[in-house]
C-alpha atoms as a printed R data frame, in Angstrom:
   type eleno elety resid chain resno       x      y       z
1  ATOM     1    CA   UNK     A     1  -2.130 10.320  12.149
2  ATOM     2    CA   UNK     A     2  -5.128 11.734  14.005
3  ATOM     3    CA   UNK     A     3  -5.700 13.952  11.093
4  ATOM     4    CA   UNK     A     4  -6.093 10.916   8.734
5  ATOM     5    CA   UNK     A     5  -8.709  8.943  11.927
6  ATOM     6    CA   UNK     A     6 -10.459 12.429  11.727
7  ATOM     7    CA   UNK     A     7 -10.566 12.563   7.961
8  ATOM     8    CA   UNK     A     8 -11.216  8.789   6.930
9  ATOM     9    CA   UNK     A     9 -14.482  9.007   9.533
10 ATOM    10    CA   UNK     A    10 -15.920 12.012   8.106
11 ATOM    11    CA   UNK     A    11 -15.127 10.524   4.490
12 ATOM    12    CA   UNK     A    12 -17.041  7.564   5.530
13 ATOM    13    CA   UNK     A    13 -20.000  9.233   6.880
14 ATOM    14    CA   UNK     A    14 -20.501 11.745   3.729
15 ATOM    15    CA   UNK     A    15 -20.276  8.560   1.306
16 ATOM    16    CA   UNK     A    16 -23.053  6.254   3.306
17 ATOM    17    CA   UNK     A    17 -25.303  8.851   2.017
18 ATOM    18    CA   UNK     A    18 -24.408  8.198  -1.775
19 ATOM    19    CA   UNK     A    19 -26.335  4.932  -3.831
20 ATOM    20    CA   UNK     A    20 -24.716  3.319  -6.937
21 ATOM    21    CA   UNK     A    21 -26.362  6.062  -9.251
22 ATOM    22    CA   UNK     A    22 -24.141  8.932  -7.760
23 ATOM    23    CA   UNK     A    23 -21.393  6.468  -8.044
24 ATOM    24    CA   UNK     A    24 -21.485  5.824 -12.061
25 ATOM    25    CA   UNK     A    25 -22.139  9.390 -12.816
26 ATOM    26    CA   UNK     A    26 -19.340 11.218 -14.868
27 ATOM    27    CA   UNK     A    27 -16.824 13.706 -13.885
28 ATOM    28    CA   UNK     A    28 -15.276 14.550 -17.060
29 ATOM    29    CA   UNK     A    29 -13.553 10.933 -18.519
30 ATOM    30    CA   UNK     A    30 -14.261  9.038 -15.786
31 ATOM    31    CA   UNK     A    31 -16.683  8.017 -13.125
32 ATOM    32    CA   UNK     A    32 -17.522  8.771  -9.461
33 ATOM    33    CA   UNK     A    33 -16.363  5.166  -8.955
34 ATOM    34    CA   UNK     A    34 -13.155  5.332 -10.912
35 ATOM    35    CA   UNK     A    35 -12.203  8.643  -9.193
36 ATOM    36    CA   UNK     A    36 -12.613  7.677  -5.651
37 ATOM    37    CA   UNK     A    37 -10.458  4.619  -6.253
38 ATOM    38    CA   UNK     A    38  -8.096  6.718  -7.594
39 ATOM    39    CA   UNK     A    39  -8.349  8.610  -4.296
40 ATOM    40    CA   UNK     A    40  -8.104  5.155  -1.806
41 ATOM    41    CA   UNK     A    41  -4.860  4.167  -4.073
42 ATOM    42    CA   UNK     A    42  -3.212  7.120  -3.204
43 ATOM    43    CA   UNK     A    43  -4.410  7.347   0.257
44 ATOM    44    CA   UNK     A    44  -3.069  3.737   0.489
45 ATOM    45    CA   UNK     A    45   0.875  4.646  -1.089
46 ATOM    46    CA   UNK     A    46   1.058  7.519   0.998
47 ATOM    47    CA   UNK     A    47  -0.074  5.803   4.446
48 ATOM    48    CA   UNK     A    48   2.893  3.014   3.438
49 ATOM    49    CA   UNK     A    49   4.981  5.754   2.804
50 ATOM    50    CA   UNK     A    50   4.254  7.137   6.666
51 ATOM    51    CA   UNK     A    51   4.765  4.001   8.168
52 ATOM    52    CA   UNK     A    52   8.236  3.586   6.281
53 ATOM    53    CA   UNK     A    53   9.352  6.804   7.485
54 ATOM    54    CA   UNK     A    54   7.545  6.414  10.875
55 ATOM    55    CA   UNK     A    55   9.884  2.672  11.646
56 ATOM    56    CA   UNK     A    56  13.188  4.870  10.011
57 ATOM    57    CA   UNK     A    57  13.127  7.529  12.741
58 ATOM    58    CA   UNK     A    58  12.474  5.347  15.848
């Protein structure tokens, strides 16, 4: 998990740089915006996924 702690703050720094401009522009069919939520969604089923696994083997 201190991977994640290590990644998440670094993520967090970088993107308190960024205003709502960088945030609408396009990558290919979709926004900034819709891509990074993308991103938090998956981030989100995966760290479920750890803690299921993580209460299994204890």
């Amino acid at each position: 998990m201190d991977i994640y702690d290590k990644v998440r703050a670094k993520t967090k720094k970088l993107l308190k740089n960024k205003d709502d401009a960088w945030f609408k522009k396009a990558i290919g069919n979709m926004s900034i915006h819709c891509a990074w939520f993308h991103v938090m969604e998956h981030q989100a089923n995966h760290m479920g996924q750890l803690a299921l696994i993580t209460k299994r083997i204890k």
